[in-house]
C-alpha positions as CSV (number, residue, x, y, z in Angstrom):
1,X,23.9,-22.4,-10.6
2,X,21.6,-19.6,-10.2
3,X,18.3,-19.9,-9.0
4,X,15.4,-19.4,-11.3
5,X,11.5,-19.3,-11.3
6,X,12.0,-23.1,-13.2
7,X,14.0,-24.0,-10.2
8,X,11.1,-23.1,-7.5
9,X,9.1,-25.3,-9.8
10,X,11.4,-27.8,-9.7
11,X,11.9,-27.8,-6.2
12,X,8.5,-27.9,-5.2
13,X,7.8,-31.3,-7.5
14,X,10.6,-32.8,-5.9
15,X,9.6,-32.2,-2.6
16,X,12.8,-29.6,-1.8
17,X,11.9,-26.7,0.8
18,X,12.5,-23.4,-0.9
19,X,14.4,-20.9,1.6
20,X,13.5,-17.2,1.7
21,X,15.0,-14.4,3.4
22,X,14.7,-10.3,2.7
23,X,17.4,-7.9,1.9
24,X,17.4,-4.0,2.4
25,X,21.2,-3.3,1.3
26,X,24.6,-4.4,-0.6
27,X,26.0,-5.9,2.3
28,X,23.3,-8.1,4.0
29,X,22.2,-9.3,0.4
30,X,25.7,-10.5,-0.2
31,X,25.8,-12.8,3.2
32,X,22.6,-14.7,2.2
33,X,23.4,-14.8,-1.1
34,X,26.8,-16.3,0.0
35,X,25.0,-18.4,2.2
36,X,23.2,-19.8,-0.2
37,X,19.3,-19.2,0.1
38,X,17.4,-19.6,-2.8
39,X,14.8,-16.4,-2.6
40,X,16.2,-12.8,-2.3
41,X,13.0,-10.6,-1.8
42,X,13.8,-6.6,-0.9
43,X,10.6,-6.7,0.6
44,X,8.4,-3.3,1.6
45,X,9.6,-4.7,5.4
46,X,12.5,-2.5,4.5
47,X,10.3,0.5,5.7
48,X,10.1,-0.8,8.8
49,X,13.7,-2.2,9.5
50,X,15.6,0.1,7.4
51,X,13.6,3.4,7.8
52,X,12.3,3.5,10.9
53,X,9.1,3.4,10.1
54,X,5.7,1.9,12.2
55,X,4.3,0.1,8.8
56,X,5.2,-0.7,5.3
57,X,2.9,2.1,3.8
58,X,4.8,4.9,3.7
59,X,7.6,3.2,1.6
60,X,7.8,4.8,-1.7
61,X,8.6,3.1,-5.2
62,X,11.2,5.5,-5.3
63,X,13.3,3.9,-2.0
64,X,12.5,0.6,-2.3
65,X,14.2,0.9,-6.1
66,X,17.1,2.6,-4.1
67,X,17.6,-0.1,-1.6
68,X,16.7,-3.2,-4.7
69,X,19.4,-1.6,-6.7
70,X,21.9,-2.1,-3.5
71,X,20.4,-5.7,-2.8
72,X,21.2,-6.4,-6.8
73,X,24.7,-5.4,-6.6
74,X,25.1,-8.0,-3.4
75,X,23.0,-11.4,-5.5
76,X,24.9,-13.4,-7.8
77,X,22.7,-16.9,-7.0
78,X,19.2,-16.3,-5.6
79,X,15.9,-15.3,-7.2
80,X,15.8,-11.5,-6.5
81,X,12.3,-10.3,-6.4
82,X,11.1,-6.9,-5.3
83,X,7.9,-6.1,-3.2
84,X,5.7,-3.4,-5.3
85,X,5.4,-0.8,-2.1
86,X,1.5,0.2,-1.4
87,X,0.2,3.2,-3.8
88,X,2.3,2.0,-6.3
89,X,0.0,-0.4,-8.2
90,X,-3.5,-0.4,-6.7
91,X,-4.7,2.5,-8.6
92,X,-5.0,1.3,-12.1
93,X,-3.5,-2.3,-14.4
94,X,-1.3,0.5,-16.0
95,X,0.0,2.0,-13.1
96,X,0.7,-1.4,-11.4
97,X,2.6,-2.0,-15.4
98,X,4.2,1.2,-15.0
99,X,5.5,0.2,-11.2
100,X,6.6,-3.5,-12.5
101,X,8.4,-2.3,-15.6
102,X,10.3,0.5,-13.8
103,X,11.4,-1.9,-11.1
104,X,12.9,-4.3,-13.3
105,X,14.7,-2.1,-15.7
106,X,16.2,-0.1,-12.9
107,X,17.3,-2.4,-10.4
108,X,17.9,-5.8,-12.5
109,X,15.3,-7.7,-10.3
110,X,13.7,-11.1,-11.7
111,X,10.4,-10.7,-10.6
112,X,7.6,-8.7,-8.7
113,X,5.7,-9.3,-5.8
114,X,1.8,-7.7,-5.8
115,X,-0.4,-8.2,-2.2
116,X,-4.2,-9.1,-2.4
117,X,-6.4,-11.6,-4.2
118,X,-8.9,-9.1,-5.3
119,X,-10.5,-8.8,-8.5
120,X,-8.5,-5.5,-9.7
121,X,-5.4,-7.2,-8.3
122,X,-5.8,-10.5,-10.5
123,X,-6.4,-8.7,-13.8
124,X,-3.1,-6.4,-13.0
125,X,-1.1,-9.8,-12.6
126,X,-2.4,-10.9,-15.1
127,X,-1.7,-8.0,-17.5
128,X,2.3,-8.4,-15.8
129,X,2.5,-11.7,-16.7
130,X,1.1,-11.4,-20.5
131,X,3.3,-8.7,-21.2
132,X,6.5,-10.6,-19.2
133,X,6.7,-9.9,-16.5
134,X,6.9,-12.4,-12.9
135,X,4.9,-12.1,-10.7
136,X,4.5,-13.3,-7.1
137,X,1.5,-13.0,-5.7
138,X,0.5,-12.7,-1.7
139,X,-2.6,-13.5,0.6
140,X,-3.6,-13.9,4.1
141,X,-2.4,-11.0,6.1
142,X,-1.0,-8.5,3.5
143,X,0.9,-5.9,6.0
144,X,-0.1,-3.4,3.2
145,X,-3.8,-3.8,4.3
146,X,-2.9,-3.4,7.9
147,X,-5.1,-0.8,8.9
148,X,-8.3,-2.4,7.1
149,X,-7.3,-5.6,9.1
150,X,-7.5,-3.7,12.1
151,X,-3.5,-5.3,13.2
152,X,-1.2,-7.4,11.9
153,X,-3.7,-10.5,13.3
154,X,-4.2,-14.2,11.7
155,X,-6.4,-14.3,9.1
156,X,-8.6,-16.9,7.7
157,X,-9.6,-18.4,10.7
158,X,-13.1,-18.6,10.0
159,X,-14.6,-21.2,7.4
160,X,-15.8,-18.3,5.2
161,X,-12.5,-16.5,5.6
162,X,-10.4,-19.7,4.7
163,X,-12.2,-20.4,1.6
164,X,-12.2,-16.7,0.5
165,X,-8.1,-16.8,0.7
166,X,-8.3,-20.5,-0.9
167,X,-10.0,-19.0,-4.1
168,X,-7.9,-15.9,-4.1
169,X,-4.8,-18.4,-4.3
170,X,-7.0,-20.4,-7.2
171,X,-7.7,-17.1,-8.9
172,X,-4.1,-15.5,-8.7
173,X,-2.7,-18.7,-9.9
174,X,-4.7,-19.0,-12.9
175,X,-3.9,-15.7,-13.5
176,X,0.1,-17.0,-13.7
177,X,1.7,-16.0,-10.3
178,X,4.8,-18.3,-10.6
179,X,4.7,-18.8,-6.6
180,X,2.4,-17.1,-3.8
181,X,3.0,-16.1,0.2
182,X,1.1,-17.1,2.5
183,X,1.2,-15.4,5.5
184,X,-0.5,-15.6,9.5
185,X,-2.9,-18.1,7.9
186,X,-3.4,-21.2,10.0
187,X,-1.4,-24.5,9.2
188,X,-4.1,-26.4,7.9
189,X,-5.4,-24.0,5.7
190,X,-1.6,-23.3,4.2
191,X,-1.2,-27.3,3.8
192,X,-4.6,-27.5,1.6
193,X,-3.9,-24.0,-0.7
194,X,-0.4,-26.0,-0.9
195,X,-2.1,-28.9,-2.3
196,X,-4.5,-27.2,-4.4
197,X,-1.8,-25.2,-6.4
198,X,0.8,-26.4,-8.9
199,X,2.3,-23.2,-8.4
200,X,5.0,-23.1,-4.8
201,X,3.5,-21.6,-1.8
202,X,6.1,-19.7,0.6
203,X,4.7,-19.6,4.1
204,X,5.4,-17.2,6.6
205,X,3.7,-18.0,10.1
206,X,1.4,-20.2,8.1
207,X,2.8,-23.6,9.3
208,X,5.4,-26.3,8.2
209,X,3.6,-28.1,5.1
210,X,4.2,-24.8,2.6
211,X,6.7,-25.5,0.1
212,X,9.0,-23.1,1.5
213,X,9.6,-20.9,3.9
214,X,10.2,-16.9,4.0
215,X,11.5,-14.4,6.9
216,X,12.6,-11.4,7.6
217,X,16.5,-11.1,7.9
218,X,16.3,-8.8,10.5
219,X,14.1,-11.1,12.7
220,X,16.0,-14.0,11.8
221,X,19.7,-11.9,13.0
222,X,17.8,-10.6,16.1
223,X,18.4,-7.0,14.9
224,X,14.8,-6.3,15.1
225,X,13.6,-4.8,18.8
226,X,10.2,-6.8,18.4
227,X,9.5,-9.6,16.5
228,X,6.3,-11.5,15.3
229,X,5.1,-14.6,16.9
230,X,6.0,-16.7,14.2
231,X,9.5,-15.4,13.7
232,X,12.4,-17.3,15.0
233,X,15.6,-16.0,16.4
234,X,18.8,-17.0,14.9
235,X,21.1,-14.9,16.4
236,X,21.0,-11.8,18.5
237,X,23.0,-8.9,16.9
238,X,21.7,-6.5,18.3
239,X,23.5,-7.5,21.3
240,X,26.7,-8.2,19.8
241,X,26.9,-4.7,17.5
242,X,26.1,-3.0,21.2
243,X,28.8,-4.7,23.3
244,X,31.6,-4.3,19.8
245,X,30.7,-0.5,20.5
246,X,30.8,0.1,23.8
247,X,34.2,-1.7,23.7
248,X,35.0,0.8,21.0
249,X,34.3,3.4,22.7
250,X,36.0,2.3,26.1
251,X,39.0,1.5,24.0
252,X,39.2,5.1,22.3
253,X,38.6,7.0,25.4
254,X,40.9,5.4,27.9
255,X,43.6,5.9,24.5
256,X,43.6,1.6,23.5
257,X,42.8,2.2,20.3
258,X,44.6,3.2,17.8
């Protein structure tokens, strides 16, 4: 059966770890899906593994429809959801409405995912929800806020810091996020937001006690030439589409192949 946002619910109040994994095209989207994880998310990390780029901010809504569209046509079970890219909803409720609605008419997508726990960012999740629309929400490191974090570091490591990402979960919540990331966070804080929420929390480097748990594909297949501390290798393609190559090319130039 397809997954749905009632199944993440259900999963988390039985106790079942929700698996997560990103897509940036038709033909990585389809082996996941195949492979049965439950979360599809085309997330703005496309910009970085798919583009070439050094962050997630120059990713345009325009692309990241381009490359959801692709995912969509790969997902027949999972919960697609598509990352909002930065400058595409922090300006105004109605251009983060405008963003949302586009997103989902165009690509077929499930749900949204917003980053921050700020003021402006709960009242435009809230606005998506009231008029329909699902939202996931995301605190701790938000890669979109890189630069203002000064890295992609840990955050709330401090007392003040944890309790400021505890009542942006609260906040974002009540506001009716259906799940939230946590990312870079530490463990124990991740466990308690966990607890505090009815709502599931997907962690990414925020420990084991979320109720699920999200990466990046390319991380995950070893495509990726640097990784994050919290990511674990899988598999190293990288490696293997190399060596299939270079025996390609061997084979066409000393007249093997065809």
């Amino acid at each position: 059966m397809p997954i749905t946002i009632q199944t993440l619910r259900r999963f988390k109040a039985e106790g079942r770890p929700i698996t997560a994994l990103t897509a940036w095209d038709f033909l990585i989207a389809q082996a996941i899906d195949r492979a049965g994880v439950d979360v599809i998310l085309v997330g703005d990390s496309l910009a970085m593994v798919a583009l070439g780029y050094d962050t997630t901010l120059p990713l345009t809504l325009d692309e990241t429809i381009h490359h959801a569209k692709a995912v969509r046509r790969g997902v027949s079970q999972a919960l697609l959801i598509v990352d909002l890219p930065f400058g595409s909803y922090q300006e105004s409720t109605t251009q983060a409405m405008h963003s949302a609605i586009r997103t989902l008419k165009e690509t077929g997508a499930q749900a949204v995912k917003l980053e921050g726990g700020s003021p402006p960012r709960v009242e435009a999740i809230a606005h998506l929800v009231q008029a329909g629309i699902p939202v996931m929400a995301h605190v701790g490191l938000t890669p979109q806020s890189v630069h203002q974090f000064g890295g992609f570091r840990q955050q709330g490591k401090s007392p003040q810091a944890a309790e400021q990402i505890l009542q942006e979960a609260i906040a974002l919540e009540q506001a009716g996020a259906f799940s939230i990331v946590l990312e870079h966070i530490p463990a124990d804080l991740a466990l308690h937001i966990s607890q505090k929420l009815t709502i599931p929390t997907i962690g990414i480097g925020a420990g084991p006690q979320c109720d699920g748990q999200v990466l990046v594909t390319a991380d995950v297949l070893g495509l990726s030439t640097w990784q994050p501390p919290f990511a674990k290798v899988y598999a190293n393609l990288q490696d293997t589409i190399m060596q299939a190559t270079q025996t390609f090319c061997a084979d066409v130039r000393d007249q093997r192949f065809p």
